[in-house]
C-alpha positions as CSV (number, residue, x, y, z in Angstrom):
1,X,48.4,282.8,241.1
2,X,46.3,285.3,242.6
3,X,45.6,288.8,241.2
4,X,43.8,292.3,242.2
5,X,41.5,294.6,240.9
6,X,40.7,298.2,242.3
7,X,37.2,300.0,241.1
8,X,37.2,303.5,242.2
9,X,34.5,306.0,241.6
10,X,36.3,309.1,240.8
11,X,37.8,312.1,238.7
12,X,41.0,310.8,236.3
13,X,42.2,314.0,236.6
14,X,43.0,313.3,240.3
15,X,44.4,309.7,240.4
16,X,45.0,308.1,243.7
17,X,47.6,305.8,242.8
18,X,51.0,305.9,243.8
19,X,53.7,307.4,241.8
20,X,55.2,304.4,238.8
21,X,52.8,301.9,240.0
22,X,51.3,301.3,236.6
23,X,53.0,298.8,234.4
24,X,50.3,299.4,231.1
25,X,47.5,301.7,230.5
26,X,45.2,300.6,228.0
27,X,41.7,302.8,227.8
28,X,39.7,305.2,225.7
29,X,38.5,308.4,226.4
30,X,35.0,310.1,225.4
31,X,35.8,311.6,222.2
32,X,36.2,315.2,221.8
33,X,33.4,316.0,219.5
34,X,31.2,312.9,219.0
35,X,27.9,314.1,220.5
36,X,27.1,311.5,222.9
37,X,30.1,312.6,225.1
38,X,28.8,316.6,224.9
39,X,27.0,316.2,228.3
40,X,29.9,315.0,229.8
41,X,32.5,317.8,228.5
42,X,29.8,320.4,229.1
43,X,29.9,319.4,233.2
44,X,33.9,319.2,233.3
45,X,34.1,322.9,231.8
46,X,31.6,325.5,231.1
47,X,33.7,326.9,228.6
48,X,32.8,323.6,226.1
49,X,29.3,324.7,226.7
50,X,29.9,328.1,225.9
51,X,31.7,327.0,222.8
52,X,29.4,324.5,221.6
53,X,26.4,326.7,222.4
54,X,28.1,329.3,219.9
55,X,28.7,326.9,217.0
56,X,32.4,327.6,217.8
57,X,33.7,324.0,217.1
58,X,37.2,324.8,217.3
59,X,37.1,326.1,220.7
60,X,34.8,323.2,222.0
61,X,37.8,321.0,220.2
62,X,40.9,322.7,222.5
63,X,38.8,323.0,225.5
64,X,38.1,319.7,225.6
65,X,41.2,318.2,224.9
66,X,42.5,320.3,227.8
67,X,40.3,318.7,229.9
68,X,41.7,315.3,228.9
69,X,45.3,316.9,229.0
70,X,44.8,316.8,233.1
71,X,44.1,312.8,232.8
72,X,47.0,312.4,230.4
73,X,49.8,314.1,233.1
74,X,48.4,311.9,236.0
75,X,49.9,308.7,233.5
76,X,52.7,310.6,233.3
77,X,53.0,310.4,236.5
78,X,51.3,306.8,237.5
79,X,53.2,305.1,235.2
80,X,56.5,303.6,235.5
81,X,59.9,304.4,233.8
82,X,59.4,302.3,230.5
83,X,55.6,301.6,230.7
84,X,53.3,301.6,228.0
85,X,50.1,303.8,227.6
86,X,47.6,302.5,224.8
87,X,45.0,305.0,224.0
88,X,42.2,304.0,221.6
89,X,40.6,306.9,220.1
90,X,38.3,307.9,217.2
91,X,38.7,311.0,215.4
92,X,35.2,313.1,214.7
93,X,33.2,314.3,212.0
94,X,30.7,316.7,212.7
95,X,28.6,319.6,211.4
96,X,28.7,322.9,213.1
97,X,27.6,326.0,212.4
98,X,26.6,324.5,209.0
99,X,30.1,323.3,208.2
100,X,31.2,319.9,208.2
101,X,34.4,318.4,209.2
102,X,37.3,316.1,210.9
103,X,38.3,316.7,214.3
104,X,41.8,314.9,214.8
105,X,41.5,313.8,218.3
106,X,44.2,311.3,217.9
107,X,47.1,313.7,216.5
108,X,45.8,315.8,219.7
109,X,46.3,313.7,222.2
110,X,49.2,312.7,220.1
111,X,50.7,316.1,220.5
112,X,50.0,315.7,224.2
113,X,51.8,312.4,225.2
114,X,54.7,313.8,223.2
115,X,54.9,317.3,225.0
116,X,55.0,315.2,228.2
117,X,58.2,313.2,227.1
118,X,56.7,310.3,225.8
119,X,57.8,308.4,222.8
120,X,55.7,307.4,220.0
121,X,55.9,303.6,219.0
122,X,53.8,302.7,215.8
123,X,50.1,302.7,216.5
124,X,47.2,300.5,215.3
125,X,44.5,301.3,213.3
126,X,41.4,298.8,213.8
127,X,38.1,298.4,211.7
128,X,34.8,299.1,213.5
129,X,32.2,296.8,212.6
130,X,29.5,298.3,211.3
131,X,25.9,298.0,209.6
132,X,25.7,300.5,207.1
133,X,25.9,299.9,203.8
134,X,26.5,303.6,202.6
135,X,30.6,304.1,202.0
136,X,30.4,307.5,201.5
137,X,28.4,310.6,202.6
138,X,27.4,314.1,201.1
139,X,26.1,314.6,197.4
140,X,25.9,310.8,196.8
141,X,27.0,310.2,193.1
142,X,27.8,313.7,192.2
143,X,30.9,315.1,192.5
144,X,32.8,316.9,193.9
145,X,31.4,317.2,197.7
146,X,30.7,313.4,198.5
147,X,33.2,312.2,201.8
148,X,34.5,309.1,203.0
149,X,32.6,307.1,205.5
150,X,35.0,307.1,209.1
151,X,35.3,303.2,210.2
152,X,38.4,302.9,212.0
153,X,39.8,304.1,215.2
154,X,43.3,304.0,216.3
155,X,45.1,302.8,218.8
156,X,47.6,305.0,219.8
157,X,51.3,303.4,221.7
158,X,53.4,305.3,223.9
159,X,56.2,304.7,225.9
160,X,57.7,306.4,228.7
161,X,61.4,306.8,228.7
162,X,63.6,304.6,227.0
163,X,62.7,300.1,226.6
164,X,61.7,298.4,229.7
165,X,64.4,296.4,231.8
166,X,63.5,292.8,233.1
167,X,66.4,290.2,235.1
168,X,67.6,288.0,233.1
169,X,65.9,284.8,232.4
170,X,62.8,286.5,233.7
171,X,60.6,283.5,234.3
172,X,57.2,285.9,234.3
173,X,58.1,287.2,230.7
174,X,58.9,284.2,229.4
175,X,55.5,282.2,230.7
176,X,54.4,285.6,229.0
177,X,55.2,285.1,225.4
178,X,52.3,284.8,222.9
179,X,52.7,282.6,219.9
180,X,54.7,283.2,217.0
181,X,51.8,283.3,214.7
182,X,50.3,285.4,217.3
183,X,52.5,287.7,217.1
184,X,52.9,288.2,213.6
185,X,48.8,288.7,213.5
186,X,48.3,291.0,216.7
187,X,51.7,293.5,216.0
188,X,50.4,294.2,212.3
189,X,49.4,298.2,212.2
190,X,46.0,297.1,210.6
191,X,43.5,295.1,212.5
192,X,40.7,293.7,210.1
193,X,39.3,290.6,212.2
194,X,38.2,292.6,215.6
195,X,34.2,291.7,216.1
196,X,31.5,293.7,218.3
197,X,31.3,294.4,222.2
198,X,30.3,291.6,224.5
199,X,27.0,290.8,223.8
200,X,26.7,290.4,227.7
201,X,26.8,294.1,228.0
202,X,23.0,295.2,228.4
203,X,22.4,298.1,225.7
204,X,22.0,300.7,228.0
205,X,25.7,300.5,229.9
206,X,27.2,300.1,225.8
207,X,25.3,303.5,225.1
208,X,26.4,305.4,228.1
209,X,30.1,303.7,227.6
210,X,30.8,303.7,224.3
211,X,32.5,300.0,225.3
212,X,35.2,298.5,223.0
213,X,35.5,295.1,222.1
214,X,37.4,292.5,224.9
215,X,39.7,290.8,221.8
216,X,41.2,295.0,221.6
217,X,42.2,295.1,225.3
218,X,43.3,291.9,225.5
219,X,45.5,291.8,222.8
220,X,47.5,294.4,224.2
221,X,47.5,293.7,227.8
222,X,49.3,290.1,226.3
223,X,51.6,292.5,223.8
224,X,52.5,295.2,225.9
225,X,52.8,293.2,229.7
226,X,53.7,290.1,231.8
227,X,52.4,288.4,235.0
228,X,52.1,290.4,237.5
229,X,51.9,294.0,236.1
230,X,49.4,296.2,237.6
231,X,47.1,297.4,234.1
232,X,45.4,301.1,234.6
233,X,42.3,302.3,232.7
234,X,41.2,305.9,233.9
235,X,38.0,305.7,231.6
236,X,36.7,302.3,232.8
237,X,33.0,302.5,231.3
238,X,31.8,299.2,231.5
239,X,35.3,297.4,232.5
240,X,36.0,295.6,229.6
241,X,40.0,296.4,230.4
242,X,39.8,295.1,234.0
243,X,37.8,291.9,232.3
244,X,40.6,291.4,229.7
245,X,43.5,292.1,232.5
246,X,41.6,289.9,234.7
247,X,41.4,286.4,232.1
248,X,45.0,287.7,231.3
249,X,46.3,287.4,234.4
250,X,47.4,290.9,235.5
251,X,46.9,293.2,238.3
252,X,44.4,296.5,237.6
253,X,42.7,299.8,238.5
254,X,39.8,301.3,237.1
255,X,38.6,304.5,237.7
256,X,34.8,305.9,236.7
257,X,32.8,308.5,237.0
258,X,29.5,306.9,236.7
259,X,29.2,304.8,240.1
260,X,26.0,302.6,238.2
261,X,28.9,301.2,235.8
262,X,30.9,299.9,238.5
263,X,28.3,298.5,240.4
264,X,26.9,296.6,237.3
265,X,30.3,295.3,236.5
266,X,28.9,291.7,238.7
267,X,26.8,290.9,235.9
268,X,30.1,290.2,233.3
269,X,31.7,288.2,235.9
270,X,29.2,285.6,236.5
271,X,30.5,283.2,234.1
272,X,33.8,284.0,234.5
273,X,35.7,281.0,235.0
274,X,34.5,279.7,231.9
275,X,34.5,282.5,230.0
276,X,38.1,282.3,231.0
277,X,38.5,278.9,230.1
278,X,37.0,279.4,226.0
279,X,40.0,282.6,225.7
280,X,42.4,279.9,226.7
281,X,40.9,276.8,224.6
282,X,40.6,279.3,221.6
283,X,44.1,280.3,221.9
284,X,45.6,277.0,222.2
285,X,43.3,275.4,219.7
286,X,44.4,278.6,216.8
287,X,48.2,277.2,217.5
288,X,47.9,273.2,216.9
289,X,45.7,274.0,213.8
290,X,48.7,276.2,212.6
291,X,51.3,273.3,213.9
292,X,48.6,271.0,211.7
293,X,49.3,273.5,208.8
294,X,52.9,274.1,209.3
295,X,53.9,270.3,210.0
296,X,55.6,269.9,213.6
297,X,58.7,269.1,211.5
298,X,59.2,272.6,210.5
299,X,58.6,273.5,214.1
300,X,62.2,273.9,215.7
301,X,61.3,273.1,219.8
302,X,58.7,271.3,222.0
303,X,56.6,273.4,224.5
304,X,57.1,273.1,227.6
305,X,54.1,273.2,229.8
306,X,52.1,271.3,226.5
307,X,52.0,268.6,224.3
308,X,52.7,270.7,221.1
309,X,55.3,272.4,219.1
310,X,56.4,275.8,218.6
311,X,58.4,277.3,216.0
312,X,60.6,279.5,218.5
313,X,62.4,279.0,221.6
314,X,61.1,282.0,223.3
315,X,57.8,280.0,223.3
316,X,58.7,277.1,224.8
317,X,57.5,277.9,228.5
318,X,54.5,279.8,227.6
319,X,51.7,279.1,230.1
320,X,48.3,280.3,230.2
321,X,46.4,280.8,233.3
322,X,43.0,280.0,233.7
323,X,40.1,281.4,236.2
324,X,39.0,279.2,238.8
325,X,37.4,281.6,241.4
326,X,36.7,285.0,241.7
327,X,35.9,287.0,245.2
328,X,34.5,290.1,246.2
329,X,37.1,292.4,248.0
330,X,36.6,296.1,249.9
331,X,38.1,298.0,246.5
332,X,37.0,295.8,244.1
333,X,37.7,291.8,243.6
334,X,40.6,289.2,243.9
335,X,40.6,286.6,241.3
336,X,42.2,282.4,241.6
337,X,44.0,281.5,238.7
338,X,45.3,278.1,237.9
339,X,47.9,276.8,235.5
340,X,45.9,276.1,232.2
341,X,48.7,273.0,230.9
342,X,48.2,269.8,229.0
343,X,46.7,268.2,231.7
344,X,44.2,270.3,232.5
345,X,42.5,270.8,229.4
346,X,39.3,268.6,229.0
């Protein structure tokens, strides 16, 4: 199995991919209203800088999340009928014009999927790791002005149109399937367990990326896709989406502004194939210690493509896919993947 990956420098607002060609979007967006994305709002529209330079939060609130309103109707119109858009997205808390408070950004750009026809699906919420040991903020132990400390983001699921068709039998969902235990862990509305970026990221790309974790795109690119669907992000950053579609064994497109990103993007593929390979061993290892747990008595069916049991038969002809080469092409790179079974594991 062989699959593609596009890296274009460029505008989201002004996507050049053709019309429902995009199976999944999974990204994030600079946040309206977290300060280290200020710059970047101020050069998209001068009216953010005339709003922030007022202390008008409010306005600088709308008028950015009409900038990301553009971005939002080019998914519309890049995705397929029944595709999935997964948007993760912190709200912000800042202090303007000596008032402090919440800006919702995610029942924003809620608001904005739905205006465009799409249907909400249950979201996630996910725990940011963090160092601080101060769980609120304001007046400390006196009441009554003391806040909670924000440490989650959400992922936001959308859906266009009505549930996605497949032909029956479909052998590239069913190779597809995750494990039952998976399942149960990655489709619960609260993630707990998600860690901290890829330490391979040099500090300077995380700062001007604001880079999520790989385990956050790659859990959905498994939940929400099957080989051979083409994965979108339209805020690439660093490329963690395209490096989790890539050891997930999908198609993508990434588009970013910042052309030094892109060309870093070499540097996280170095060790690829066996980056690739410890996804896959972790994976497979986490189900035979649960068969181990479970007893393979209780398990109703043998897998197919390994020497284990699984407790449904929608799992029986999971296979992974492993890296085994990875080339440089004129829009981006093309990446080898082999069959990851019983007999190739060491």
């Amino acid at each position: 199995m062989r699959t593609e990956h596009a890296l274009r420098v460029g505008d989201a607002r002004d996507l050049v991919i053709p019309t429902e060609s995009v199976d999944l979007v999974v990204t994030s967006p600079p946040y309206p209203m977290i300060e280290m994305w200020d710059d970047l709002f101020r050069d998209l529209d001068h009216e953010i800088s005339e709003a922030l330079d007022a202390g008008d939060g409010d306005r600088a609130f709308r008028a950015m999340h009409r900038v990301l309103d553009s971005v939002w109707s080019e998914l519309d119109r890049v995705l397929r009928e029944g595709g999935i858009a997964c948007i993760n997205v912190g709200d912000a808390t800042r202090t303007v014009e000596r008032t402090f408070q919440t800006y919702p950004n995610h029942v924003r750009i809620t608001e904005a999927f739905r205006e465009r026809g799409f249907v909400s699906l249950p979201g996630i919420l996910w725990r940011k790791p963090t160092n601080s040991t101060a769980k609120f903020m304001g007046s400390g132990m006196v009441p009554t002005n003391a806040y909670p400390t924000l440490e989650h983001e959400h992922i936001l699921v959308f859906r266009k149109g009505g549930p996605r068709s497949f032909e029956p039998h479909s052998s590239a969902r069913y190779e597809s399937a995750y494990f039952w235990e998976e399942r149960n862990r990655w489709f619960s509305d609260l993630w707990t367990e998600i860690r901290g970026v890829d330490q391979r990221l040099a500090s300077e790309s995380r700062e001007r990326s604001g880079a999520f974790p790989f385990e956050l795109p790659y859990r959905l690119i498994n939940m929400f896709s099957v080989y051979g669907d083409t994965v979108c992000d339209p805020f690439w950053g660093t490329g963690t989406t395209t490096l989790a579609a890539m050891v997930a064994g999908r198609d993508s497109v990434g588009y970013e502004l910042d052309s030094e990103l892109i060309e870093a993007f070499s540097d996280r593929l170095r060790d690829l194939p066996a980056f690739s390979r410890e996804v896959l061993e972790t994976r497979l290892d986490s189900h035979e210690t649960f068969v181990e747990r479970v007893g393979a008595d209780e398990l109703g069916y043998s897998a197919t493509h390994y020497d284990f049991r699984v407790r449904t038969k929608q799992e029986r002809d999971l296979r992974l896919y492993e890296i085994t080469g990875v080339e440089s092409t004129e829009t981006g790179y093309s990446v080898e993947h082999h069959p990851f079974d019983a007999d190739s594991r060491g």
